[in-house]
C-alpha positions, 0 to 999 in steps of 0.5 A: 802747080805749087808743088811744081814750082817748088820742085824746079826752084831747087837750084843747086843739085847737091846740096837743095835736090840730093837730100829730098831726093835721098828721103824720096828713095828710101820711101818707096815701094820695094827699095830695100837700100839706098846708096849716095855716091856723088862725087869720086864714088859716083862712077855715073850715079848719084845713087845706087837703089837696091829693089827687091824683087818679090817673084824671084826673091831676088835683088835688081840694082838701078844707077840714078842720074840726077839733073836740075834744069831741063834736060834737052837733046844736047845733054851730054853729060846724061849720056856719058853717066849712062855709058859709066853706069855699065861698069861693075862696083861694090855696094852694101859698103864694099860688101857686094860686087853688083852690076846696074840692070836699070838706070833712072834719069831723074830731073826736077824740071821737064825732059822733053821727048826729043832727049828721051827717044835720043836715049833710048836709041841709042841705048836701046839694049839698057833699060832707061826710066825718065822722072821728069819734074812732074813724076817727081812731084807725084812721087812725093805726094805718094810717099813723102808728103810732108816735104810740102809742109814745114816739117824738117826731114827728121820729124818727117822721118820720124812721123813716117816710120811711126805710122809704118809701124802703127800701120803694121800694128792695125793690120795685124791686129785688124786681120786684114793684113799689110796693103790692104785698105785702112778701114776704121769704125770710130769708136768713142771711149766710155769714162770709168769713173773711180769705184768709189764714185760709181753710181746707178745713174753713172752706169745708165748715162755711161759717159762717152768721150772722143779720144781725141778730147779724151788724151786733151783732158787726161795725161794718165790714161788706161784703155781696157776690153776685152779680146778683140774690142779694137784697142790696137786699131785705136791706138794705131789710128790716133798715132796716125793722126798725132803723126800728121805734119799738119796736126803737128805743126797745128798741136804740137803733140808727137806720138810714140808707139810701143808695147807693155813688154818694150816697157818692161824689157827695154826701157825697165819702166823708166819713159824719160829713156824713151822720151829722149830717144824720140828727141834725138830721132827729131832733132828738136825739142818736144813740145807735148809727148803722147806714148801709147802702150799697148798689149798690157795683158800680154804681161805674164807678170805678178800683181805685184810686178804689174803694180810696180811697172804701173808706179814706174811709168807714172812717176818717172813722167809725172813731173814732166807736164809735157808727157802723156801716157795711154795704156791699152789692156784687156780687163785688167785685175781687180787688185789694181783697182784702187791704184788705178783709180787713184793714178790714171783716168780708166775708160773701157771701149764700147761693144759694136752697135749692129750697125757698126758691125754691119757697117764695118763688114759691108767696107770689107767685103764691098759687094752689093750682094753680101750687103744684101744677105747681111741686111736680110739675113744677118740679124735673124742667125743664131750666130749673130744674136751670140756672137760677140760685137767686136771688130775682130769677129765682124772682120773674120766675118766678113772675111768668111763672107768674103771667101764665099765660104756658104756656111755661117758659124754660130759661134766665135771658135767656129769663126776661127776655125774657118779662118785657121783652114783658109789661112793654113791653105785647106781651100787650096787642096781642092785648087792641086795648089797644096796637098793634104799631108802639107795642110796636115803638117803646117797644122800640126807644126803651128799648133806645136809653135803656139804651145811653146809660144804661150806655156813660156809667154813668148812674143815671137821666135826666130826663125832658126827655132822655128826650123828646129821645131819644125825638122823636129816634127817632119824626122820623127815621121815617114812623111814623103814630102818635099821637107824644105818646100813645105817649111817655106810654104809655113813661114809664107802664111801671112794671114797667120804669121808677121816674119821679120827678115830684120830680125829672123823673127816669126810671130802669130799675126794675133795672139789669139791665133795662138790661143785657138790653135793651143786649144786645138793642141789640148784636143788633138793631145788628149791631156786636158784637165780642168783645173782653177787656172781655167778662170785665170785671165792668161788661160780663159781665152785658150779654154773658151776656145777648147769648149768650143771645139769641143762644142758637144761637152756635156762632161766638160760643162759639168765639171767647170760648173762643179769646181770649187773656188775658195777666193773672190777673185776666182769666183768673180771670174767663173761669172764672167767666163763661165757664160761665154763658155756655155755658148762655145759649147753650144751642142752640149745637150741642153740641161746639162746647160740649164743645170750649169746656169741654175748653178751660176746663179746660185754662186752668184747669189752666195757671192753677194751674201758671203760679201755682205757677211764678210766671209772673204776679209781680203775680198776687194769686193768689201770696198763697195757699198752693199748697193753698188756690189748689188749694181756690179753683180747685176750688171756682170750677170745681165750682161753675161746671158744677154743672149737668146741661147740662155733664155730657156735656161733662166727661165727654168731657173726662175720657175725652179725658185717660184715653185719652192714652199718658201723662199729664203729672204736672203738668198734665194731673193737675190738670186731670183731678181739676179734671174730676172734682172738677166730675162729684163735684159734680154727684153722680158718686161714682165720679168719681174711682175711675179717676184713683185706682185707675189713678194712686193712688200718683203722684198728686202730693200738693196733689191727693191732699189736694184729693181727700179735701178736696173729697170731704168738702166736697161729701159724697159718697163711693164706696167706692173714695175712701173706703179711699183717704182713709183710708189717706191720713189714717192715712199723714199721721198716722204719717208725719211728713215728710208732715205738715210737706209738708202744713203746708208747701203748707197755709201757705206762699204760693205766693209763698215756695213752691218746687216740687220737680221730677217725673217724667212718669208712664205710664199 
């Protein structure tokens, strides 16, 4: 009754209702344009709305009549409005010659019923639409509710184009698309502490932060994870929240919302531009400023060019205490680590816990009988015991379980797969609705637009680009189909594509959409060569999908475990894809995949001791100390084969280095606690009994802490381990020589570290 009350105490219609009024329309569903006219221009409306019609792909045009006060049987003034509604006039600045189908009639206090039906019988051939005070109001609440707040219309405006467009950034990035409901699985951050702090207990309490409290503490702040992780969901929500007119006037933070390449492009990384582009759209001061920054990785630049950028933003606002910068990446490269370290705070999202993913998939689906297979069947699949817990994989889940589509794939390709058919219309043949050769050539014509997407770092084209592209496929065939039915039918795929008629601009609703399909391209052109950039972070994406395609690749396992690679950083990355190839290629005869995890190992191994021995002096690696490169490369590994598929494979691995006549105390000792440290992770507590009870006392030292270390990490303990760490713990206790080793190899970089030489020792 408030909000009524305020509505109808607006006494002066030009000057107290128009403007509300002209913020209202532009708000709502399907009006595309909004015209004032009052005054010698009227001609019967106060407005003119253009509404777009989605059926016809046509636009209507609607008069509005506005009114403060009751409006009774005896107004009028509201009927000669109408009768001068019927005449023609220009609109879109005199560019068009329109004529009104529909009138409103808009009051901000009660129209009673007596005046509606006079009206309407007397206009009974018009289509007439009343909006009382109430309808108003309820309008309002839909589609401008901080006009009840204290908010002026700029900020409200602001506020509301802002969250439209981290609205569009969530569902893209989420895949259920525009319209459909807001479903977020809060997810709190994990701080990054700097390389030189981290520790054994700072990677088993892995603090975790809320991200609100997270961008209270820190003005700098870089958010990184892997494809799919939820970043883009993150960011879109926190500016939803910040974009709140109460948190506002609450808080007093204003978010901005735009992307590494805007950055770069537009703004040439200076943020004060962007800072007072915001300002002028408020029309106010700004209290506290937050720009969020996402789509990082999407940078196809240099380290050098990155490191630049990253200076840029840092200290164009670093004066400014009134400005917050969060960035959102996939992993970033290694070479920025320290500056990273040393300029912005680093947090890293957490993978889904099941409940989370099941969670997350229940909301979509929203039936009891999915529920009921996920919470039966879900758990026991192959596919959810490899597949990674993200969102994006829980959504294209769901959406398969959704689709009633009966087979689950094991694998992330699969999923995509699956999906790719459903958006490009494979489901709808069986429906008369699209036919094979359209599914054929909207395939094929996607597949083209993603390899010219990717080789030239694109984000989008136009639309007139895409058309070329798209003849360009159709004239060089004798394909008998109707050519601009089918283009329409292509720049209709929702799911896939996010069309900008602003702009004329297409662009892949995700951009690992356009991965897959690249891949799909390298195997339907048959002109893929494995090369080192298979491990480079711009392409790794696009070649996991391939070995999934191609999932029997017996061929393709061997040589990408077989090529050679000279520079740390190429390694570092051939351990951390190399796993999840593996599993994309899950039908390759499985010792070609045994042989390829003996061979991970082994590099991992050799990495480790090429590092001590400072084989690489450029290597980024010799900044750590020779404990916390153990702890990295354990974790990197463990984590990397924490799925069941790898079982038998390290296992074989452990029993080939187990059955040696002597292992050597440098290598082939840390390459079998790098094996075992894998099987401990995937529950094994008995991993590491035997490379105790048989080698215990000439275990060299690093290890023997990496053992307690990691096993406290991961939680799980066989009585063997357990008396062993005691006695290590109790002996580093009383010894103090060991103390100060363990101070020395916890603290010392690799760099400064000198190793003293071993004996081989027998079994």
């Amino acid at each position: 009754m408030d909000k009524l009350l305020r509505i109808q105490a607006l006494e002066n219609e030009v000057r107290d209702f128009h403007p509300v009024l002209h913020e209202l329309f532009q708000r709502l569903p399907q009006i595309v344009s909004v015209e004032y006219r009052q005054g010698p221009r009227e001609m019967g409306s106060d407005f003119v709305l253009e509404k777009r019609d989605e059926t016809l792909l046509s636009s209507e045009y609607i008069g509005v009549i506005v009114k403060v006060g009751k409006i009774k049987q005896d107004h009028h003034d509201v009927e000669r409005q109408i009768e001068e509604c019927e005449l023609s006039r220009t609109f879109g600045s005199g560019k068009k010659k329109i004529i009104l189908t529909e009138v409103w009639i808009v009051s901000n206090d009660t129209i009673s019923q007596g005046a509606q039906d006079k009206i309407h019988h007397k206009y009974k051939n018009k289509s007439i639409k009343f909006i009382s005070g109430e309808r108003t109001v309820e309008l309002i609440n839909r589609s401008y509710p901080e006009y009840w707040t204290d908010v002026s219309i700029k900020i409200g405006d602001y506020f509301r184009k802002i969250k439209a467009s981290a609205q569009l950034l969530s569902s893209g990035t989420s895949l259920l698309g525009i319209g459909a409901p807001n479903i977020h699985i809060e997810q709190d951050l994990i701080k990054v502490a700097p390389k030189k702090f981290r520790t054994l207990s700072d990677r088993r309490q892995k603090k975790r932060m809320a991200f609100n409290s997270a961008i209270q503490e820190h003005r700098f702040i870089i958010i990184e994870s892997g494809m799919g992780a939820g970043k883009s969901t993150l960011l879109a929500n926190a500016v939803s929240k910040l974009a709140d007119p109460e948190n506002y006037l609450a808080g007093g933070k204003v978010p901005a919302l735009t992307t590494a390449k805007e950055i770069r492009d537009k703004y040439q990384g200076n943020l004060v531009t962007l800072v007072d582009e915001v300002t002028s759209m408020l029309g106010t001061d700004i209290k506290q400023c937050v720009i969020f920054i996402d789509a990082w990785d999407e940078l196809h630049q240099s380290i050098e060019q990155q490191l630049d950028l990253l200076t840029k933003i840092k200290n164009g606002v670093s004066k400014d205490e009134t400005v917050s910068v969060v960035i959102a990446s996939r992993p970033l490269p290694e070479e920025l680590e320290a500056f990273i370290d040393r300029e912005y705070q680093k947090f890293s999202l957490p993978p889904f816990s099941i409940k989370q993913v099941i969670s997350l998939v229940d909301a979509i689906c929203n039936s009891d009988t999915i529920r009921l297979r996920l919470l039966k069947d879900l758990e026991k699949s192959n596919l959810f015991k490899v597949l990674p817990k993200t969102p994006i994989s829980a959504i294209l889940l769901a959406k398969l379980l959704r689709e009633n589509v009966h087979e689950i794939p094991s694998t992330m390709t699969e999923l995509y797969g699956k999906y790719m058919e459903l958006v490009m219309g494979r489901w709808d043949m069986s429906k008369g609705l699209q036919s094979q050769t359209e599914y054929e050539v909207i395939h094929n014509v996607s597949i083209n637009l993603a390899k010219f997407i990717v080789d030239n770092s694109l984000d989008t084209l136009s639309v007139a680009e895409v058309k070329d592209m798209f003849d360009s496929y159709i004239d060089s065939r004798n394909l008998k189909l109707d050519k601009e039915k089918t283009f329409e039918r292509l720049l209709t795929k929702s799911d896939l594509f996010i069309t900008s008629p602003e702009i004329n601009s297409l662009a892949f609703r995700h951009r690992t959409f356009a991965e897959y399909l690249y891949a799909s391209g390298l195997d339907r052109d048959g002109n893929f060569k494995l090369e080192i950039d298979v491990f480079d972070r711009y392409w790794n994406t696009i070649y996991f999908f391939y070995f999934g395609i191609k999932r029997d690749a017996e061929r393709l396992v061997e040589g990408i475990s077989k090529i050679e690679l000279s520079e740390t950083h190429d390694r570092i990355s051939r351990l951390i894809m190399l796993p999840n190839m593996l599993l994309a290629a899950y039908l390759t005869p499985y010792a070609a995949v045994s042989l390829a995890v003996r061979r991970y190992f082994d590099e991992a191994a050799s990495l480790y001791l090429d590092t001590l021995k400072a084989t690489d002096k450029d290597s980024p690696l010799l900044e750590l100390s020779p404990l916390q490169l153990l702890c990295v490369l354990t974790e990197l590994v463990s984590s990397a084969h924490a799925y069941e598929f790898f079982e038998p494979a390290l296992r074989e691995c452990a029993e080939e280095l187990y059955s040696r006549p002597s292992l050597d105390p440098e290598k082939d000792m840390a390459e079998l606690f790098l094996v075992n440290s894998a099987l401990l992770t995937l529950g094994d507590k008995h991993a590491y009994d035997t490379l105790l009870d048989d080698y215990g006392p000439t275990i060299p030292f690093p290890i023997r802490v990496g053992v307690v270390g990691h096993s406290e990490e991961v939680g799980i303990q066989s009585d063997a381990l357990e008396r062993y760490a005691k006695k290590l713990l109790k002996n580093i206790s009383t010894n103090p020589g060991l103390r100060a080793s363990l101070i020395h190899i916890s603290e010392t970089p690799t760099r400064d570290f000198v190793t003293a030489p071993t004996k081989k020792m027998s079994k």
